[in-house]
C-alpha positions in Angstrom: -15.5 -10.2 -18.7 -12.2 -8.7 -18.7 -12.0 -4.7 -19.2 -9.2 -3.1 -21.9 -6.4 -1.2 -20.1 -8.1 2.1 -21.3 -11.1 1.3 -19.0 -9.1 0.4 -16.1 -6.6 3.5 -16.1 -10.2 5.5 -16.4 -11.4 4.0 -13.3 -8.0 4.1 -11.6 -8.4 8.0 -11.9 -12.1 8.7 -10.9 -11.0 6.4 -7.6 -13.5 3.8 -8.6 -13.6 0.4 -6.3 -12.5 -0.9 -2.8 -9.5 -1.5 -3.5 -6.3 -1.7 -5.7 -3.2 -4.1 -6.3 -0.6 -1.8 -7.2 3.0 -2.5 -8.1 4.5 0.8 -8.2 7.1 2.8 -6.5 8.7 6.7 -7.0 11.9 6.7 -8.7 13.3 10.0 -6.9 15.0 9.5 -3.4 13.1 12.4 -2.3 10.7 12.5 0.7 9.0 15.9 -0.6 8.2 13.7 -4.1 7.1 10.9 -3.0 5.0 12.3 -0.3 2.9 14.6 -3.6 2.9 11.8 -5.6 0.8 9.2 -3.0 -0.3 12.0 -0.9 -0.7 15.4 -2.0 -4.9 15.8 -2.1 -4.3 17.4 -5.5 -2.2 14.5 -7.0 -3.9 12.4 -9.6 -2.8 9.3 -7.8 -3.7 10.1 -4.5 -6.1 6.8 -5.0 -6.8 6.6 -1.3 -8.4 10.3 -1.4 -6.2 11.1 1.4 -6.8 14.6 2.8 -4.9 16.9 5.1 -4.3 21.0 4.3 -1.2 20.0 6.8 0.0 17.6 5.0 -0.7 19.9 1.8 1.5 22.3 3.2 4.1 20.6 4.5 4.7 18.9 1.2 4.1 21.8 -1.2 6.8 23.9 1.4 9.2 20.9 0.9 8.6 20.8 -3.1 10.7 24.4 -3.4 12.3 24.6 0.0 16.2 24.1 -0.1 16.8 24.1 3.8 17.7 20.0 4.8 17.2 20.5 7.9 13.4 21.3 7.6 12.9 19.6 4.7 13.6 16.6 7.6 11.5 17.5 10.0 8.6 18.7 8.1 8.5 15.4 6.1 9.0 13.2 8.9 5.3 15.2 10.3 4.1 14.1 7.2 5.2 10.5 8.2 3.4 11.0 11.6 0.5 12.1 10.0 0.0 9.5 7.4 0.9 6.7 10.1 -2.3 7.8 12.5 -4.5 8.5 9.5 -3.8 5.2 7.7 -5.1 6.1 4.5 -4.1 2.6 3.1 -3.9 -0.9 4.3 -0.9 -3.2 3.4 -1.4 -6.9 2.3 1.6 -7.6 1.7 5.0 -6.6 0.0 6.5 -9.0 -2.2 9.8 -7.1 -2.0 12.7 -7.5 -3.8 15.3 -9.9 -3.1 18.8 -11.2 -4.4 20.8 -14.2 -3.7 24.5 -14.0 -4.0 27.6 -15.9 -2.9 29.7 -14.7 0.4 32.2 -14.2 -1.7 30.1 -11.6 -3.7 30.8 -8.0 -2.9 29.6 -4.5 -3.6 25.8 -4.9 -4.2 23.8 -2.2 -4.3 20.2 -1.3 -4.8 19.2 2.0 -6.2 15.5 3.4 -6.3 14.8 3.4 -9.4 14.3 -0.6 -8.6 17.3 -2.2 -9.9 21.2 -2.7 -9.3 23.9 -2.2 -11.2 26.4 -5.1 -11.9 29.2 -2.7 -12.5 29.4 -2.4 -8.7 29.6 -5.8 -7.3 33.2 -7.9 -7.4 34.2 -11.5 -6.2 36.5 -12.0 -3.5 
């Protein structure tokens, strides 16, 4: 039997099941965002239950911080971190792809999972 959307989203949040298929990606080109939003042990969609007062830290100190140049570093820990904990396995990424002529210029792709005809020209 299938179960209403209401009872999925419920079991999405208590972290119910072995597994998920999710579609889903963060629309900010932000390392510090992203990293709370999938990793952050106090994020409602941590779904993996990942845990690390390191990785806590680092991303809560990236959140505020306006200093670049640490922001880089500390987030690329967080990287190194998440890569030796594996807190999720991949099946596979069906990706996004686009076809265009050689004579097709100017595409773009932009994160919030689209592109913008305005940019690309013909040769």
């Amino acid at each position: 039997m299938r179960r209403n959307v209401n009872e999925r989203l419920l079991g999405y949040a208590q972290k119910k099941g072995d597994g998920r298929i999710l579609y889903d990606l963060a629309t900010m080109p932000d390392a510090a965002y992203v990293a709370n939003l999938w990793l952050n042990s106090g994020s409602a969609i941590n779904d993996s239950t990942f845990k690390s007062e390191e990785v806590d830290a680092l991303i809560n100190a990236g959140l505020t911080s306006t200093d670049e140049a640490k922001r880089l570093v500390d987030m690329k820990r967080v990287q190194q971190i998440i890569m030796e904990g594996a807190p999720w396995v991949f099946l596979m990424n069906p990706a996004y792809q686009l076809a265009t002529r050689a004579t097709v210029k100017g595409y773009s792709w932009y994160t919030p999972n689209g592109n913008a005809s305005y940019d690309m020209y013909k040769e």
